[in-house]
Structures are given as structure tokens and as C-alpha cells.
N, C-alpha and C positions, 0 to 999 in steps of 0.2 A: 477426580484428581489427576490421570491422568493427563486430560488436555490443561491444566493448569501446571503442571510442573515445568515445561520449556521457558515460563515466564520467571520459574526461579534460576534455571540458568541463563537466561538473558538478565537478572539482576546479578548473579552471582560472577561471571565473566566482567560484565561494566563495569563492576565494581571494584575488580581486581586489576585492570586497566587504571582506572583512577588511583588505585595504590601505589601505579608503577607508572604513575605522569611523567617523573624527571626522566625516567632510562625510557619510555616511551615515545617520549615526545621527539626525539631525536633518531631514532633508529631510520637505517636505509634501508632497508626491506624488513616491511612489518610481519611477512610471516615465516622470515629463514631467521629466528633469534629464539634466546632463549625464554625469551618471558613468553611471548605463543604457544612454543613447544613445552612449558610449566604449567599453562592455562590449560592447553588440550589436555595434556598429562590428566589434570584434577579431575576432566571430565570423563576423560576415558578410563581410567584407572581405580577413580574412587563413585562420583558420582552412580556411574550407568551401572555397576555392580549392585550398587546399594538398593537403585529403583527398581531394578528387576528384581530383587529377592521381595522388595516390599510388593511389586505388583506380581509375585508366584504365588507369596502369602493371602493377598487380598486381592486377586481379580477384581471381584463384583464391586468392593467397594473405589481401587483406582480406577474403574471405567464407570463408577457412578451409576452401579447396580444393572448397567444394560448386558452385562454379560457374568455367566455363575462362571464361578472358579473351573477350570479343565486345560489337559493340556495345549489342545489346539488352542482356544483362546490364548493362553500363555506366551504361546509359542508365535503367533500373530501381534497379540499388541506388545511384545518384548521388539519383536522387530521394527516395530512404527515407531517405540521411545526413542532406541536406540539411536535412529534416519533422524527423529526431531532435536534430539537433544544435540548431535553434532552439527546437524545444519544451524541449530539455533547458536551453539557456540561459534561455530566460525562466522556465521551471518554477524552475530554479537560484536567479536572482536575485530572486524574490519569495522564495522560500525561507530564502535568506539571511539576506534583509531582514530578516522575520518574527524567526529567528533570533537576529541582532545586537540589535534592539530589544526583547527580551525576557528572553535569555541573555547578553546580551555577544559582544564579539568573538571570545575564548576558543572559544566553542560554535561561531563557527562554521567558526572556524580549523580544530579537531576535525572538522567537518562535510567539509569539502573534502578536508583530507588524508584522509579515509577513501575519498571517490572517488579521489584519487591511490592510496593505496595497496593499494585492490583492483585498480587497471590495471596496475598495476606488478608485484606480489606473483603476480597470476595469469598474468603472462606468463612469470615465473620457475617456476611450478609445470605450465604448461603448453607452455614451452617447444619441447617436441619438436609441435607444433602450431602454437601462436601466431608464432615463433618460426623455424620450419622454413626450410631454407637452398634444400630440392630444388624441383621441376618439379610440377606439379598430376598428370603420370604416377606420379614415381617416390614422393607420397606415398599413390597410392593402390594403390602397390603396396610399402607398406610398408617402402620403405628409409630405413634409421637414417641420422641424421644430428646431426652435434654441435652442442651448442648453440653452441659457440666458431664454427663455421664460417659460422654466419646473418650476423657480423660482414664478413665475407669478399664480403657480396654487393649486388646495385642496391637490392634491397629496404632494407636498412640503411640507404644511402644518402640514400635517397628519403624511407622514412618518418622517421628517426632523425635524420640528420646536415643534411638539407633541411628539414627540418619544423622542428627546432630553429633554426635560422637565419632560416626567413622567418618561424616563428611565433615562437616564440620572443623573439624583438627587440620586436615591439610587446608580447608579453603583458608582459614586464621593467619595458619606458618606462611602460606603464599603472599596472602593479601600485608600482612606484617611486615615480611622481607621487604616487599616492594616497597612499602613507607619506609623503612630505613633510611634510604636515599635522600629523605628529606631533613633537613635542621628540624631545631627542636620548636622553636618559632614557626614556620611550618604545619609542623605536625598538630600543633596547637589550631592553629587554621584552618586546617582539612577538618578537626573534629568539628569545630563551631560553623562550618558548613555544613555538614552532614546533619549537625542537630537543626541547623535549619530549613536544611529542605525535606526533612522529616516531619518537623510542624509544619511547614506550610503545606505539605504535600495530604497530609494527614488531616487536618483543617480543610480542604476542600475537600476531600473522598465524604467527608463527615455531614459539610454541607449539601454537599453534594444527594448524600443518604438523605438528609431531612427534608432537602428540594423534590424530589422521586416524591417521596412517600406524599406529601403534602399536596401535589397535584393526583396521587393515585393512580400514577402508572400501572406501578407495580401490583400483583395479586392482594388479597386483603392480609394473609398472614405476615406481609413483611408492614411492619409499623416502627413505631420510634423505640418501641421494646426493643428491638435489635440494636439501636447504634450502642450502647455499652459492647456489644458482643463487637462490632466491628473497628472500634476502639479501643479493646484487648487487644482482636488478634492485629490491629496494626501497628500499635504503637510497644507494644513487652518484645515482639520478636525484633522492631526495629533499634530498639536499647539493646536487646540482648547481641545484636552486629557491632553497636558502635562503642560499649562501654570496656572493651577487650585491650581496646587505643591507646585508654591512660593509663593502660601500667607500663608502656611505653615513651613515657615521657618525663623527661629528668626536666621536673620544674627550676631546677638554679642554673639549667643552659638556657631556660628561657625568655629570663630578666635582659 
């Protein structure tokens, strides 16, 4: 999990960018302003707090079982998150920037949710790893376990149902504010973008899964039994970003 979570702030920075196109798009120095210094904030403030308690709680399972829970370890990959997550936000929101002032907001809408939906997508496809419910013993001694059953556990809890809630809550207020700026016509627009590069983006990872497996790349356990699982985890967590929008939207300004 660990080397997968830079790609949820490389979608969660883009996408907070594309919230804040109008006040963005114009700014003379993209990183003496306040919407930077609000982006960094989220990541310094709330994000990297949250990751490091989940990966104190779970070593072995954020480093994908190659290392048991202790302090040196902690104390080693706490400092690697930390290096990656801000390089990846500030790599991000230059990125963006660059992006929106050249492509439009469109591009870089597209740009984020492709980091969301490789975090997402790949924890569906690799599930019985990323995903796993057991003990740093019993997955190195190879016991199966269901995907439905990772629900069942602190890890869930922690990274999933905690993380959504303390993170969660400022990324909304952020990403929210910055759509203010836009009419309500608009705001309508941005939504029926995003639902659309959500299918289409989703629609290829999908093909994409049953193209893989059909030629047999991939080992034998991944089959077409997975794409439900990679079709969950991409498409419920991508409703559950974009459905937050429309209680934001006064339908009789938009006639």
C-alpha cells in the first residue's frame, strides 16, 4: 500500500486544482497564493498524519508484508512517505498547473482521475495482496483469503473508514470552496465531465483487465473472476468523490 498511496495524492492535489480552475487559471505566481499554500496545508496537516498512524498500526501490511511491524522499520518508511508524498504534491500541482493553463480544466480532470483510478483499479486486481485480511505469517505462508473478509478487519478501519473521515472532510471543504467560484451552469458541467471521464476511464482499465487475462500474461489466479472486484473498487469510490457536488447545486440558477 505503501508504494500505491502517492498516486492517491497525485489524484487528490489534481483534482483539487481542477476545483479551483477559475482562481487558478489566472494567478501570477502559482506557488506564492493561497490555494497552494491550502493544497500543501491538506497534505501536511492532515494527510501525512493520518498515513503514518495507519502505516505505525500496519507496517507489514503498507509495505505489502516485506517487512513486520517494529520501530526501525516505522521509523524508516514514515520518512520515505513523508519525502514521497510532498514531492508528489508539489510535482502534482505544478503539473497541474502547467496543465489547466495550456489544456484546460478537462485535461486535468482526466490527469487526476487517472491517478485515482490506477489506486483504485489496482487494488481490485490485486486484491488478494493489497487488500489481504491475514497476519504477515499466514501470507507468507500462503493462506487464501477473501476479498469480502479485508472488510471485516482494523486495517479497514484505519486506512478506509478513518482516513475517509479525517481526510476526507478537509479534502471536500477544499475541493468545494474552490468550485464556488463557478456559476451554477458550470458546476453542472464540471459534474457531467467527471462522470464522464470516470466511464470512460473505467471502461478501458476494464478492457483493458479482460485484454491481460485473455492473452495470459498474467499468472493463472488472476482471471475474469476478478473484474467485479476491480469494478467495485473503481467505480463506488469514484461516485462516492463525485456525488458530494450535487448538494451544491441550486437547480432554478441553472435554467
Amino acid at each position: 500500500m505503501l508504494i500505491m498511496e502517492p498516486l492517491w495524492v497525485f489524484g487528490s492535489v489534481g483534482f483539487c486544482v481542477a476545483c479551483g480552475r477559475k482562481q487558478l487559471s489566472c494567478v501570477e505566481n502559482i506557488w506564492n497564493n493561497k490555494y497552494f499554500l491550502t493544497i500543501l496545508a491538506k497534505i501536511i496537516l492532515f494527510f501525512i498524519p493520518i498515513e503514518s498512524w495507519v502505516l505505525y498500526c500496519h507496517t507489514d501490511w503498507e509495505t505489502t508484508f516485506v517487512l513486520e511491524k517494529n520501530s526501525e522499520h516505522f521509523a524508516l518508511c514514515a520518512s520515505l512517505a513523508v519525502f514521497l508524498h510532498l514531492s508528489v504534491a508539489i510535482f502534482t500541482y505544478w503539473l497541474s498547473i502547467k496543465v489547466l493553463m495550456k489544456y484546460g480544466s478537462n485535461a486535468v480532470v482526466r490527469l487526476s482521475f487517472l491517478g485515482f483510478g490506477v489506486f483504485f483499479s489496482t487494488q481490485g486486481v490485486f486484491y488478494d495482496t493489497l487488500m489481504y485480511s491475514g497476519t504477515y505469517e499466514e501470507f507468507h505462508n500462503n493462506t487464501e483469503k477473501s476479498f469480502l473478509s479485508f472488510f471485516l478487519t482494523h486495517r479497514f478501519i484505519d486506512a478506509y473508514v478513518l482516513f475517509f473521515i479525517c481526510f476526507g472532510t478537509p479534502f471536500y471543504f477544499i475541493a468545494l470552496t474552490f468550485n464556488q467560484a463557478s456559476t451554477q451552469p458550470e458546476k453542472v458541467g464540471f459534474i457531467n465531465v467527471l462522470w464522464n471521464e470516470v466511464v470512460l476511464q473505467g471502461s478501458c482499465i476494464c478492457a483493458l483487465y479482460v485484454i491481460v487475462c485473455s492473452l495470459g500474461i498474467l499468472p493463472d489466479r488472476y482471471t475474469l473472476f476478478r473484474l467485479p472486484v476491480v469494478a467495485v473498487m473503481y467505480f463506488i469510490p469514484h461516485a462516492t468523490l463525485i456525488l458530494p457536488f450535487y448538494l451544491f447545486i441550486d437547480k432554478n440558477k441553472c435554467d
